[in-house]
SERO-199237 format. One line per 4 residues: their letters; for each residue x, y, z of C-alpha. Coordinates in nm, 3 decimals, always signed. Each point is the difference from the previous one (the first is absolute). Example, Ala and Ser with C-alpha at 12.3 -4.5 7.8 and 13.67 -1.06 7.14 Angstrom:
REM SERO-199237
AS) +1.230/-0.450/+0.780 ~ +0.137/+0.344/-0.066
This chain:
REM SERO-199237
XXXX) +4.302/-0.579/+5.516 ~ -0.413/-0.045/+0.116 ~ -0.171/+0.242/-0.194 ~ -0.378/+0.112/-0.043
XXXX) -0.184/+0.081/-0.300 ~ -0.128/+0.391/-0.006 ~ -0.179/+0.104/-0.300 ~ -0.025/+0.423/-0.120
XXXX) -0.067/+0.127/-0.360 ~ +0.294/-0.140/-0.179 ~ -0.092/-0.338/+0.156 ~ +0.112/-0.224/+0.241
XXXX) +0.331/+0.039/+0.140 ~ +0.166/-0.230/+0.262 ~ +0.095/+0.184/+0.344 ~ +0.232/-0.194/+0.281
XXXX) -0.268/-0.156/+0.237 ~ +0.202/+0.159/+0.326 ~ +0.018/+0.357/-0.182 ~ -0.264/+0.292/+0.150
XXXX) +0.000/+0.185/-0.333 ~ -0.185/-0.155/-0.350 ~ -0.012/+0.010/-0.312 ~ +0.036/+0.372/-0.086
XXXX) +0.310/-0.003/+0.236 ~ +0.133/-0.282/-0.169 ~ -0.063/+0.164/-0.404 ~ +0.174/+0.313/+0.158
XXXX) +0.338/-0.214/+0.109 ~ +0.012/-0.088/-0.338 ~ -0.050/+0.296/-0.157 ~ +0.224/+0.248/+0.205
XXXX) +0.324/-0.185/+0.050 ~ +0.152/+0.402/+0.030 ~ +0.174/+0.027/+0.297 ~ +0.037/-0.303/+0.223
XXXX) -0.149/+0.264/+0.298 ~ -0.333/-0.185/+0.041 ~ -0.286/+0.267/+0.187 ~ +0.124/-0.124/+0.351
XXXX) +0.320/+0.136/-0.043 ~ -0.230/+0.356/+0.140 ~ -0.162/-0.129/+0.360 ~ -0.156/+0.368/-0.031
XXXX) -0.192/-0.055/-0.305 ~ -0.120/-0.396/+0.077 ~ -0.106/+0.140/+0.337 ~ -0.186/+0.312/-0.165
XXXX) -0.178/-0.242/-0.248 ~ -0.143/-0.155/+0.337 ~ -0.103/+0.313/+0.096 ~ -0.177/+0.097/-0.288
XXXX) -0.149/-0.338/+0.009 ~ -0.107/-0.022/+0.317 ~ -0.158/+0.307/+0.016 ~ -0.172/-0.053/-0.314
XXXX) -0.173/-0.324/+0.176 ~ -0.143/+0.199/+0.252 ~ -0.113/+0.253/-0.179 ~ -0.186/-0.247/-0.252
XXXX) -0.183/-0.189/+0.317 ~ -0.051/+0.340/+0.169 ~ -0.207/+0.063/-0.318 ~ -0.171/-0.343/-0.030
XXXX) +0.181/-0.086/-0.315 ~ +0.193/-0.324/+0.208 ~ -0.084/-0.265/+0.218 ~ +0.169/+0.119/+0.354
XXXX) +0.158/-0.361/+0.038 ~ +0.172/+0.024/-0.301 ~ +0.103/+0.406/+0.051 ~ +0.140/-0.187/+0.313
XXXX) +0.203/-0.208/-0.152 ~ +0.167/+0.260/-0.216 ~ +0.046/+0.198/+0.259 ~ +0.221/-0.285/+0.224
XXXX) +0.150/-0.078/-0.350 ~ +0.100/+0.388/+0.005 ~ +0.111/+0.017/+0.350 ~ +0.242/-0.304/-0.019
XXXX) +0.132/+0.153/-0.323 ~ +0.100/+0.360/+0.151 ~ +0.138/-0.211/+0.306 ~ +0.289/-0.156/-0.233
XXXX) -0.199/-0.276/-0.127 ~ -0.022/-0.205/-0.316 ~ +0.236/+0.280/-0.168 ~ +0.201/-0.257/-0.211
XXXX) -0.372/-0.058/-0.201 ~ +0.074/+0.297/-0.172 ~ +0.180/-0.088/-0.254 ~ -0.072/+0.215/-0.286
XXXX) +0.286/+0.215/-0.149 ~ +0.001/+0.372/+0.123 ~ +0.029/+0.088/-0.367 ~ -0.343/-0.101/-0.211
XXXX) -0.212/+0.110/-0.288 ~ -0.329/+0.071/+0.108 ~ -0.005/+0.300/+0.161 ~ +0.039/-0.213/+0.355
XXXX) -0.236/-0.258/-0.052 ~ +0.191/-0.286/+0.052 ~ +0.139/+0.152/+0.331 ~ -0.413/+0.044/+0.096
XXXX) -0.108/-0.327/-0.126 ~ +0.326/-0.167/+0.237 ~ -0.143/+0.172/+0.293 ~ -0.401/-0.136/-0.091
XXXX) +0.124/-0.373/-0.053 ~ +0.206/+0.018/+0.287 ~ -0.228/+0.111/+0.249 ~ -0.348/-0.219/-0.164
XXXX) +0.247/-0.307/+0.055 ~ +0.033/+0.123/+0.376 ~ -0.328/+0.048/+0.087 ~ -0.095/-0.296/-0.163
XXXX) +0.239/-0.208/+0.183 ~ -0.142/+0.230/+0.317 ~ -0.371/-0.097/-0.085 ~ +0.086/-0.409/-0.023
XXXX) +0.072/+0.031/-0.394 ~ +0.213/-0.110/-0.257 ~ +0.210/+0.204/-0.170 ~ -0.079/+0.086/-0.335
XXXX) -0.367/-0.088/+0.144 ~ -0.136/+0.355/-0.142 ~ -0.366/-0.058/+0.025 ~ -0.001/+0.137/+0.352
XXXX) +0.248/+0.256/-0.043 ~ +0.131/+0.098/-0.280 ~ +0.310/+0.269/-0.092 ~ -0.255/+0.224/-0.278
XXXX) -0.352/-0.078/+0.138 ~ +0.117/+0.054/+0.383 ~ +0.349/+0.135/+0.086 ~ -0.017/+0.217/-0.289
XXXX) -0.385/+0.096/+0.051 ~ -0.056/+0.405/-0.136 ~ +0.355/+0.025/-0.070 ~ +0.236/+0.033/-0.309
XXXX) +0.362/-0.078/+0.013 ~ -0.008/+0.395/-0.104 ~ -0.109/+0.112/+0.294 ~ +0.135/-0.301/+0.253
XXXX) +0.354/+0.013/-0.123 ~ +0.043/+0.415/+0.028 ~ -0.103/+0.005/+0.316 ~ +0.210/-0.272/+0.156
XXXX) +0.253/+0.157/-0.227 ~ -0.075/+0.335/+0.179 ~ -0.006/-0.158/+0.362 ~ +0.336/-0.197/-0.021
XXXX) +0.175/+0.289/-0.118 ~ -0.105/+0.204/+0.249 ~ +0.099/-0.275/+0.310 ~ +0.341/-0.010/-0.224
XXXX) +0.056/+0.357/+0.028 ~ -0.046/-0.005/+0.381 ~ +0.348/-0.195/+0.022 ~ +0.150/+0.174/-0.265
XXXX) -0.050/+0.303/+0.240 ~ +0.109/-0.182/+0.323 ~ +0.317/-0.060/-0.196 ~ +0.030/+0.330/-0.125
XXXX) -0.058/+0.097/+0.367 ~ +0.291/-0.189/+0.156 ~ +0.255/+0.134/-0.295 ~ -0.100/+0.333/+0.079
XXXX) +0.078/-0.048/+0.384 ~ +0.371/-0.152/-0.058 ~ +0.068/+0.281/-0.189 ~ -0.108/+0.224/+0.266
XXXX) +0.205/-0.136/+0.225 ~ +0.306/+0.008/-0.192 ~ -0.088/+0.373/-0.075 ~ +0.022/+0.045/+0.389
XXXX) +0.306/-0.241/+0.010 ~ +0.191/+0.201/-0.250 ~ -0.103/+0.361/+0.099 ~ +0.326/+0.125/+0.108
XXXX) +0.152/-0.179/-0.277 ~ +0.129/+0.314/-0.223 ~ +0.038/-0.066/-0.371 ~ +0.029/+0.131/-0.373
XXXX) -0.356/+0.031/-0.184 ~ +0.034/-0.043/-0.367 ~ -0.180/+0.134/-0.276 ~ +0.064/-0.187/-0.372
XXXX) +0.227/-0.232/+0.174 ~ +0.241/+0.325/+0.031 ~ +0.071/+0.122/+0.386 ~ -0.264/+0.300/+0.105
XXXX) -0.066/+0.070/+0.330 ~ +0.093/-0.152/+0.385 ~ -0.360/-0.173/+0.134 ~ -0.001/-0.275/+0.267
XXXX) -0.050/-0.423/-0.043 ~ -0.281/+0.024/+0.234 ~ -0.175/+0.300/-0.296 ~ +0.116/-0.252/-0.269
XXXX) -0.206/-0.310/+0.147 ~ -0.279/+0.196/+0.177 ~ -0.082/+0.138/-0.398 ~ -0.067/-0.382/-0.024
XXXX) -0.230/-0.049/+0.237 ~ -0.191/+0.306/-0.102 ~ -0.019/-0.164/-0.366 ~ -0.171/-0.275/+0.128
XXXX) -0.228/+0.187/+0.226 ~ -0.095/+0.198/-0.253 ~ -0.032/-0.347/-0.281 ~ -0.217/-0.211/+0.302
XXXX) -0.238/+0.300/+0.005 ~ -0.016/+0.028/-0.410 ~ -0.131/-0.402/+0.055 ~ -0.247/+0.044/+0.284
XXXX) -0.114/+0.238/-0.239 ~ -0.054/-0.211/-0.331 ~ -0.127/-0.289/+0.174 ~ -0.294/+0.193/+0.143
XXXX) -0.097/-0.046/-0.395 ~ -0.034/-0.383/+0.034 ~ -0.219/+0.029/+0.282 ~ -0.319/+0.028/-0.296
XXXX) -0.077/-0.299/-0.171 ~ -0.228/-0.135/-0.264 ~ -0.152/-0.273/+0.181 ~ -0.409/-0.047/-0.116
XXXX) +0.130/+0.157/-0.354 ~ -0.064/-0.380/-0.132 ~ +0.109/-0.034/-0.391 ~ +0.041/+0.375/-0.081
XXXX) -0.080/+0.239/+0.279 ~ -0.416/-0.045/-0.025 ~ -0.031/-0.238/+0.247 ~ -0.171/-0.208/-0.281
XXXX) -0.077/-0.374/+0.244 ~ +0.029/+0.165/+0.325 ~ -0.309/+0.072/+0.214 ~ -0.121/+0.382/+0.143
XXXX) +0.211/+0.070/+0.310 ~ +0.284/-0.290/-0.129 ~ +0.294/+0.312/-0.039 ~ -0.099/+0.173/+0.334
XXXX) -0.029/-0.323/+0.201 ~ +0.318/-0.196/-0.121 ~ +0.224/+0.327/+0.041 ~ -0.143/-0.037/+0.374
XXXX) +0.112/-0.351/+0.006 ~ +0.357/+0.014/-0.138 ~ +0.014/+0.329/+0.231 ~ -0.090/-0.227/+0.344
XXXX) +0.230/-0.294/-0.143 ~ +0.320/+0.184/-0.083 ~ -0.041/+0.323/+0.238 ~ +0.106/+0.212/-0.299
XXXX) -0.158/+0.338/-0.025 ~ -0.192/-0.113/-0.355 ~ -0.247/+0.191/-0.201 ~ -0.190/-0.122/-0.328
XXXX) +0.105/+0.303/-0.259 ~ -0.260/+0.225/-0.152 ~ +0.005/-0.122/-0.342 ~ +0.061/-0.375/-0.032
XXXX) -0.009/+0.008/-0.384 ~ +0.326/+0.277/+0.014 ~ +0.167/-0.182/+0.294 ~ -0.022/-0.364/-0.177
XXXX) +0.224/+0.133/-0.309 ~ +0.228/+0.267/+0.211 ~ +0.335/-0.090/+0.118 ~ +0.078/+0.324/+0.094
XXXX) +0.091/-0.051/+0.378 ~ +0.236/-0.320/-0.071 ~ +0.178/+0.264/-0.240 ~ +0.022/+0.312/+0.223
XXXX) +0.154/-0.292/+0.274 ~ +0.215/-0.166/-0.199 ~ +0.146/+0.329/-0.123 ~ +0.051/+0.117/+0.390
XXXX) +0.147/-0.370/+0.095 ~ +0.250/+0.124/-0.353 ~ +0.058/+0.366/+0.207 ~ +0.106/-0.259/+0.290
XXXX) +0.204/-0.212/-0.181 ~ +0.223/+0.282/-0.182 ~ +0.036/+0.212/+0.356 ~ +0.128/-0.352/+0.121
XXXX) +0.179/-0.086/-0.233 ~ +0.188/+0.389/-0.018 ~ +0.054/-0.069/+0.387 ~ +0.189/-0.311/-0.044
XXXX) +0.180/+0.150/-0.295 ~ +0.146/+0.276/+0.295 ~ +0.035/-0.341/+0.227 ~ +0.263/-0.142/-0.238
XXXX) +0.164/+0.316/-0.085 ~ +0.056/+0.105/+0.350 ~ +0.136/-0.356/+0.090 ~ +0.239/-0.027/-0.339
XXXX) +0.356/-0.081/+0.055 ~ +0.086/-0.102/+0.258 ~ +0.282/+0.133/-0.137 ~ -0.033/+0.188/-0.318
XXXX) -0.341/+0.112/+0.064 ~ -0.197/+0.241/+0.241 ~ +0.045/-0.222/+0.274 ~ -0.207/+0.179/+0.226
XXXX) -0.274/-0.255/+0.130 ~ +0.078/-0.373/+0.006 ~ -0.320/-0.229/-0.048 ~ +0.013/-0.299/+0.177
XXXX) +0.165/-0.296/-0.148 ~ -0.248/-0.271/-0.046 ~ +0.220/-0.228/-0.263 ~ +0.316/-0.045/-0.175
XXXX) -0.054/+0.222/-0.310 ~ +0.220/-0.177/-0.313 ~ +0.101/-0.366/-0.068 ~ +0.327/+0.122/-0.110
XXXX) +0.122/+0.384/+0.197 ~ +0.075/-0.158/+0.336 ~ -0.177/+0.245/+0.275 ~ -0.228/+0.192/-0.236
XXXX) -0.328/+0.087/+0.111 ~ -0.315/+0.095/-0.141 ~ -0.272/+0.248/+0.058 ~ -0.209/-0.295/-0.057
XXXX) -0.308/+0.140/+0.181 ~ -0.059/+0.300/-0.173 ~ +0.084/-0.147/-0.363 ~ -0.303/-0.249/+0.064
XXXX) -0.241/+0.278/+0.111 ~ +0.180/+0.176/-0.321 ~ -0.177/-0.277/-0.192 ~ -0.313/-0.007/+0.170
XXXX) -0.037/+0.317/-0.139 ~ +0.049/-0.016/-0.325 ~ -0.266/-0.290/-0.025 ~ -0.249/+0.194/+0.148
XXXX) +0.040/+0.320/-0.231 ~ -0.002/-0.314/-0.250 ~ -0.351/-0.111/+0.121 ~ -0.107/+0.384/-0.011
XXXX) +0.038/-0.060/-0.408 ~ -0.171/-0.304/+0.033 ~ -0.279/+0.126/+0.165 ~ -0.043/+0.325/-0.166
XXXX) -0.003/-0.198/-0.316 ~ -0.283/-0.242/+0.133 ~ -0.214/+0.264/+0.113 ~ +0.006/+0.168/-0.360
XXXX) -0.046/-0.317/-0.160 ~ -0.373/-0.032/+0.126 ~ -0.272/+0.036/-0.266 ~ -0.359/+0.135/+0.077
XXXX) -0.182/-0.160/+0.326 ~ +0.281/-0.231/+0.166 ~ +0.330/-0.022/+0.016 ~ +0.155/-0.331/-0.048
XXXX) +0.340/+0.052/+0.149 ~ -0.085/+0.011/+0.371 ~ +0.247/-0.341/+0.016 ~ +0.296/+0.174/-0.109
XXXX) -0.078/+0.345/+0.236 ~ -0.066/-0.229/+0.259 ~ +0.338/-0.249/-0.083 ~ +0.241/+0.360/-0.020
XXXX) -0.192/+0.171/+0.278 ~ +0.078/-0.289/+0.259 ~ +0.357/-0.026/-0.142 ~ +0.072/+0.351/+0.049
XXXX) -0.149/+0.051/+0.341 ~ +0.111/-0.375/+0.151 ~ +0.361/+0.083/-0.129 ~ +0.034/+0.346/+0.164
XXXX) -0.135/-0.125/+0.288 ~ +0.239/-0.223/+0.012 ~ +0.278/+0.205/-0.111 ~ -0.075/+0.269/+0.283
XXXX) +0.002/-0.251/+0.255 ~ +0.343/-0.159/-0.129 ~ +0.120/+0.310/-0.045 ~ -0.038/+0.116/+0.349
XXXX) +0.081/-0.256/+0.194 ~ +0.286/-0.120/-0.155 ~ +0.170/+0.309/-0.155 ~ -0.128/+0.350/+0.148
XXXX) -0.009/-0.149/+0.361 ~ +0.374/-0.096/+0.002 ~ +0.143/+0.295/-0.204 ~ +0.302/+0.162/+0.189
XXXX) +0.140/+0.311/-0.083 ~ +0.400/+0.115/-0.014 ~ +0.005/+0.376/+0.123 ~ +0.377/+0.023/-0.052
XXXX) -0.049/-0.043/-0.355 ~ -0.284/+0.226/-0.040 ~ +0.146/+0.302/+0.195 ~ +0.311/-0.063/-0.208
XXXX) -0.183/+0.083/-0.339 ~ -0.170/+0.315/+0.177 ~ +0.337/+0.134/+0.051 ~ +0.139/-0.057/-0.293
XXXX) -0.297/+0.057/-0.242 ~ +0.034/+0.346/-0.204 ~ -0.385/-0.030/+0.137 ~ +0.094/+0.134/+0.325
XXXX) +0.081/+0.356/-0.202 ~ -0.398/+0.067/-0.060 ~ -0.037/-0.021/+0.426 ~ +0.233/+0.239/+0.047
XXXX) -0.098/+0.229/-0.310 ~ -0.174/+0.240/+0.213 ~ +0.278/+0.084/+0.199 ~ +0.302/+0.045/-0.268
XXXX) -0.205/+0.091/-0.278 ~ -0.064/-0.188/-0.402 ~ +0.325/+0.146/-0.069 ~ +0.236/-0.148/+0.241
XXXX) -0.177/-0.330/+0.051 ~ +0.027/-0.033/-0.382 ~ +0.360/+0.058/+0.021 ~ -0.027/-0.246/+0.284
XXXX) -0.158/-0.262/-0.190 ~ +0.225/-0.013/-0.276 ~ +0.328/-0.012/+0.198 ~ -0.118/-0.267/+0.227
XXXX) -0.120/-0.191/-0.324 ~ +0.330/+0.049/-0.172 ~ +0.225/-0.031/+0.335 ~ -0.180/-0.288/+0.161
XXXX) -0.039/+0.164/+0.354 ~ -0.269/+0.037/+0.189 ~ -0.239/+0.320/-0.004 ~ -0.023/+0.073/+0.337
XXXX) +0.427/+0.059/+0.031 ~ +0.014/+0.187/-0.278 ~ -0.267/+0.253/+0.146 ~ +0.192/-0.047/+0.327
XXXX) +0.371/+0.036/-0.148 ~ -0.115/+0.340/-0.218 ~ -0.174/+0.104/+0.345 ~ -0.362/+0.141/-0.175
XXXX) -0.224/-0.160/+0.313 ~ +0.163/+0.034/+0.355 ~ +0.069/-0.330/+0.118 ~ -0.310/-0.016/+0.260
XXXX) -0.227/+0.089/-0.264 ~ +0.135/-0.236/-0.226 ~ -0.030/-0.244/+0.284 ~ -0.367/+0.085/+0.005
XXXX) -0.092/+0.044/-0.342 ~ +0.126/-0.401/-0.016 ~ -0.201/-0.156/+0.274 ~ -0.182/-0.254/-0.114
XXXX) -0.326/+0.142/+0.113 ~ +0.049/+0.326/-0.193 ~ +0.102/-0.209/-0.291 ~ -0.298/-0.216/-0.036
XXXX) -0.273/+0.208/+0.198 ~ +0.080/+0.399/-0.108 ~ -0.342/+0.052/-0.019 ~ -0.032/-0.072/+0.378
XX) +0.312/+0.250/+0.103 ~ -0.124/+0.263/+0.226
């Protein structure tokens, strides 16, 4: 392999000649072999870091601090970047020491290379453009790397909520599939009281309704960022104006709603917001995951079990039962799930672990944070479209355990009395017949308004009888 010499603080260090990163790209392969998940694993984040830097160019030539070809030539570098570009340059693990610095320094070596290569230069040629003196010019990786950070999460989130979106409309439309479709609620796994299918999944889609607002909600957090903070939140390196100017910038470049918080030095150290939305992608995760709990309950059997739904059968389910299958689906967003309240430790932890003026443990917020929301994302979309979507219902079986739940005695308590459906209840528990003959064969309710006290609209809707 053709390599080139690049020289830092610890000395020279040889780089491959065709590589766009240098030498403090190369230490960091060395020093982080974590994960195997190198930083362009998240398109988000390498396209946010191009943001950040872009914007930071033409803010510094806006304020005379860079020569406008050069600001040019980060810029293009930039642009090809967040169009899909030169990606597989960033190579550094997504877990680091350094409080992201290694992650910043990628994304500075990277793009000098570029617009060295752009302005008729070799690369590693840093006396034009450099990844400190230029890319990185009245920045700090403390202030670069939080913001793109902030800016990746938020485009993440946007799909996250698209996908949330689409599993809340297939279980609307089973909930208007299966309206008719009377049934026995339970309570503590025990029978309680008739509802319909349609109630059962249309509680879903409310859930998620309900979780999608909870995240357009904590996101709004991540919409302040840090950037012109520098080293510590003083701004220490940056000209008058820098903060203002590049939050203008990174607004124009990424369309995001952006603001530069009030008080860089607090906003530098706090991780508050990547908390409060981790713990609502957890409040997700465990509604989710309860869902598809009730999704493989309801489809148990086929023949020992509930029986009530079947899921679709998407593959053979044992190596050795011939015919078994699986509630595969669910089980994997079951998983999902418990990683992300996982990562909600992990993050809660790193946010704690900060000390005084920085925190240094933005890689690992940013490595569960991504995890968590790419994963539901994800999971809702599989979830929908090949579970939810094809769920049929069996009404025979449904009705059946209406009829012959000791349930059915708490409908029809207002009409006999506590006394006689108690009586009720315990013969049909100890005779094995259904509730409704009993009540018919002793003759409390006339037959018609038996016959209406049992309609399945007066069963599952009483509080919309007339």
């Amino acid at each position: 392999m053709t390599t080139r010499t690049e020289h830092d603080l610890l000395g020279d260090k040889e780089v491959p000649a065709a590589a766009y990163w240098g030498v403090h790209t190369e230490r960091a392969r060395e020093n982080f072999p974590i994960t195997g998940t190198p930083v362009s694993a998240y398109p988000h984040l390498v396209e946010a870091l191009a943001s950040v830097k872009e914007a930071a160019a033409r803010t510094n030539a806006e304020l005379g601090l860079l020569d406008a070809d050069v600001a040019e030539a980060i810029g293009t570098a930039c642009q090809e970047i967040r169009a899909g570009a030169l990606h597989d340059q960033f190579v550094v693990d997504v877990i680091q020491g350094g409080a992201g610095t290694s992650t910043n320094m990628n994304a500075n070596e990277v793009i000098a290379n570029r617009a060295l290569e752009l302005l008729g230069h070799a690369r590693g040629d840093y006396h034009r453009v450099h990844p400190n003196e230029q890319v990185n010019l009245s920045q700090s990786t403390n202030d670069a790397y939080p913001t793109a950070v902030n800016v990746a999460t938020i485009i993440a989130v946007r799909d996250l909520s698209a996908a949330m979106t689409g599993l809340q409309r297939a279980f609307a439309a089973k909930a208007v599939e299966f309206q008719d479709v009377l049934k026995m609620g339970r309570t503590q796994l025990q029978d309680a009281v008739p509802m319909t299918l349609g109630q059962e999944f249309g509680t879903y889609a409310v859930m998620l309704g309900e979780d999608r607002q909870r995240l357009d909600e904590a996101v709004t957090l991540l919409h302040e960022i840090n950037l012109g903070a520098t080293a510590i939140g003083t701004g220490l390196n940056a000209p008058p104006g820098y903060a203002e100017t590049a939050c203008r910038h990174l607004v124009e470049i990424t369309g995001l709603p952006l603001t530069t918080a009030s008080d860089l030095v607090e906003a530098t150290q706090d991780c508050g917001a990547f908390v409060h939305l981790s713990g609502v992608l957890k409040r997700i995760a465990v509604k989710l995951s309860k869902t598809c709990n009730d999704l493989r309950l309801l489809s148990s059997g086929p023949r020992a079990g509930l029986n009530e739904i079947d899921l679709p059968a998407v593959q053979a389910g044992s190596s050795i039962m011939p015919g078994k299958i699986n509630p595969v689906i669910p089980e994997v967003v079951n998983q999902v799930a418990f990683e992300v309240v996982g990562n909600d430790v992990t993050i809660s932890m790193a946010a704690e672990s900060g000390q005084l003026q920085l925190n240094a443990f933005e890689p690992i917020i940013l490595h569960a944070l991504s995890e968590s929301v790419t994963h539901l994302t994800a999971a809702c979309r599989v979830l929908a479209e090949r579970c939810v979507s094809g769920i049929t219902a069996h009404p025979d079986i449904t009705r059946a355990y209406v009829e012959n739940s000791i349930g059915l005695v708490t409908a029809l308590n207002p009409a006999i009395g506590y006394a006689k459906a108690t009586e009720i209840a315990r013969e049909a528990l100890a005779t094995g017949r259904g509730v409704a003959d009993l009540v018919r064969e002793r003759g409390l309710v006339p037959a018609d308004r038996l016959a209406e006290l049992l309609r399945p609209e007066n069963l599952a809707h009483p509080r919309e009888r007339s």
